[in-house]
C-alpha positions as CSV (number, residue, x, y, z in Angstrom):
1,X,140.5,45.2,114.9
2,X,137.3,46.8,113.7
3,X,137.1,48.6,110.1
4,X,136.8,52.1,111.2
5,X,136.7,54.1,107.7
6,X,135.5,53.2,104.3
7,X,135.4,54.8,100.9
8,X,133.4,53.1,98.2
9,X,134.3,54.9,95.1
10,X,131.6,54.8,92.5
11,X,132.3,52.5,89.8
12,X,132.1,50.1,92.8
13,X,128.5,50.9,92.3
14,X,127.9,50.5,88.8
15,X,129.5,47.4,88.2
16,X,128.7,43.9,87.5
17,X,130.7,40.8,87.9
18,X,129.2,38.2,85.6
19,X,126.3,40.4,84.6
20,X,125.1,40.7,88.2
21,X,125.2,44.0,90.2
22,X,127.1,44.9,93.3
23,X,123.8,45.4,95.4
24,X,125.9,43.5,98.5
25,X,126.6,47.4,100.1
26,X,123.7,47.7,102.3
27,X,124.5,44.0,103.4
28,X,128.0,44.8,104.3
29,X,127.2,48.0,106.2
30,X,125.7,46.1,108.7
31,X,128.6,43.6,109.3
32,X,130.8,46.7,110.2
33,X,129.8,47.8,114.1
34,X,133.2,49.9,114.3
35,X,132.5,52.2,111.4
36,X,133.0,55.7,111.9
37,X,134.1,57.1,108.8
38,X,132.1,56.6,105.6
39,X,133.0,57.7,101.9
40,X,130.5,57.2,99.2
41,X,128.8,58.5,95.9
42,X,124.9,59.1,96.3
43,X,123.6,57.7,93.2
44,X,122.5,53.8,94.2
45,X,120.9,52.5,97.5
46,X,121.3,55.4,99.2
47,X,118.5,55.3,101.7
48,X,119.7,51.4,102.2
49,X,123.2,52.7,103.0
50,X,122.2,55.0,105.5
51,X,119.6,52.9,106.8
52,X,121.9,50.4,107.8
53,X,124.5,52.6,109.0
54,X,121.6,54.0,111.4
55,X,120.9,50.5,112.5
56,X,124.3,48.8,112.9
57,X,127.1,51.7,113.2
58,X,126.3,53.4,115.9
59,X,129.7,54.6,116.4
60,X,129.8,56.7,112.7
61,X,130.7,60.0,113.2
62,X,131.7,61.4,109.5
63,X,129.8,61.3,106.0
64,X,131.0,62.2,102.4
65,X,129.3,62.0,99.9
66,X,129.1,63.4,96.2
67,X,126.5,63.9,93.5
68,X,122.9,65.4,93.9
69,X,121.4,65.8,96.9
70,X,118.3,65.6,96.6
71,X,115.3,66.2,99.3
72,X,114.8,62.7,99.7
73,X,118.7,62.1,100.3
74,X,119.2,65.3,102.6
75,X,115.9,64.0,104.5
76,X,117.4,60.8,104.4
77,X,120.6,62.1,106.2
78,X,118.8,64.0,108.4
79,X,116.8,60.7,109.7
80,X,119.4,58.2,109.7
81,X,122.3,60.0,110.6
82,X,121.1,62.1,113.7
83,X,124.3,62.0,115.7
84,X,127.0,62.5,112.9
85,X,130.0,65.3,113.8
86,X,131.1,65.9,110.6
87,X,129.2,66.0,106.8
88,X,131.1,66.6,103.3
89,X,129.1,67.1,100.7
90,X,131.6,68.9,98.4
91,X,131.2,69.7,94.4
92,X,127.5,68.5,95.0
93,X,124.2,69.8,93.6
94,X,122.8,71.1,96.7
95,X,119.5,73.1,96.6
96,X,118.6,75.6,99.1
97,X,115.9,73.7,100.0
98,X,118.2,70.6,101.1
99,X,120.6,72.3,102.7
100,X,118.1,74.4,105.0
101,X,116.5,71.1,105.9
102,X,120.4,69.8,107.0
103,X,121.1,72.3,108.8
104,X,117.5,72.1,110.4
105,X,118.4,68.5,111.3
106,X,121.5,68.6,112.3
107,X,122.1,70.4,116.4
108,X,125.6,68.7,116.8
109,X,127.4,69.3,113.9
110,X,130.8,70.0,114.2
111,X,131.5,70.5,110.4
112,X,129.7,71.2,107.3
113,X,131.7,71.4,103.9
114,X,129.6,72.4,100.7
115,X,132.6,74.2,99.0
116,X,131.9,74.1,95.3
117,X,128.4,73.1,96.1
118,X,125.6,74.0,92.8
119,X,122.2,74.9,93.9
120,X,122.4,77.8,96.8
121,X,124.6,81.3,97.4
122,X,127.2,81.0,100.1
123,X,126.1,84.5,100.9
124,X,122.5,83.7,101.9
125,X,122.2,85.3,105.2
126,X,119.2,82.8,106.2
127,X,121.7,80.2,105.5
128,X,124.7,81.9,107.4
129,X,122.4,82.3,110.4
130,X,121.7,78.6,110.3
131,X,125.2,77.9,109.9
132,X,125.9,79.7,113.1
133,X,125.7,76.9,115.2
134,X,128.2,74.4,113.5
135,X,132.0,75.1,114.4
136,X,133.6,75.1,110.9
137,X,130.9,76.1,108.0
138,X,132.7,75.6,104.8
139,X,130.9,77.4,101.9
140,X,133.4,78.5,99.9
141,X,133.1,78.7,95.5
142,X,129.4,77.3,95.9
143,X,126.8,78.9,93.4
């Protein structure tokens, strides 16, 4: 049976074993062909991640992810994850910017959840109007 969800929780990427980092991610994205699900913080290999999640999963459906999101990361998701159905990006830092250009990049989105998001107003009516689109829009406590 294929591994259909993973979380990697972030001291899984800052750690070492015997002084070396974990940089084996990116190399075990590709080994998992069933992967729909994926949990992780954005901080370290990010664009590998994704990159080999574009390349190797095409069966992923759902992202979550925490931290900054920042334009290269959004334009990142954007690129390599075309055909995801559902993106979490709760208690991130989130500009404007980065979340226009998501939304921009995103057609098929079934959910977006930026609750508690820094970095836009969950108000902005050019944001709303984007939103408009995506089934469940989750906006709520951002600032």
């Amino acid at each position: 049976m294929a591994l259909k969800s993973l979380t990697l929780p972030r001291p899984f990427f800052f750690s070492t074993v015997e002084g070396v980092e974990l940089r084996c991610v990116p190399k075990l994205i590709n080994k998992r062909k069933g992967l729909e699900s994926i949990t992780l913080p954005t901080q370290s290999f990010f664009k590998e991640i994704v990159s080999q999640i574009y390349t190797n999963c095409e069966n992923l459906v759902a992202l979550t992810m925490e931290g900054r999101v920042g334009f290269e990361k959004a334009l990142a998701i954007v690129t390599f994850l075309p055909n995801i159905k559902k993106l979490v990006l709760c208690t991130s830092k989130l500009p404007r910017k980065n979340l226009l250009l998501i939304l921009a990049g995103f057609r098929e989105l079934e959910l977006l959840d930026v609750t508690n998001c820094r970095g836009f107003d969950a108000g902005d009516t050019e944001i709303l109007s984007k939103a408009s689109h995506i089934k469940t829009f989750k906006s709520e406590g951002t600032t």
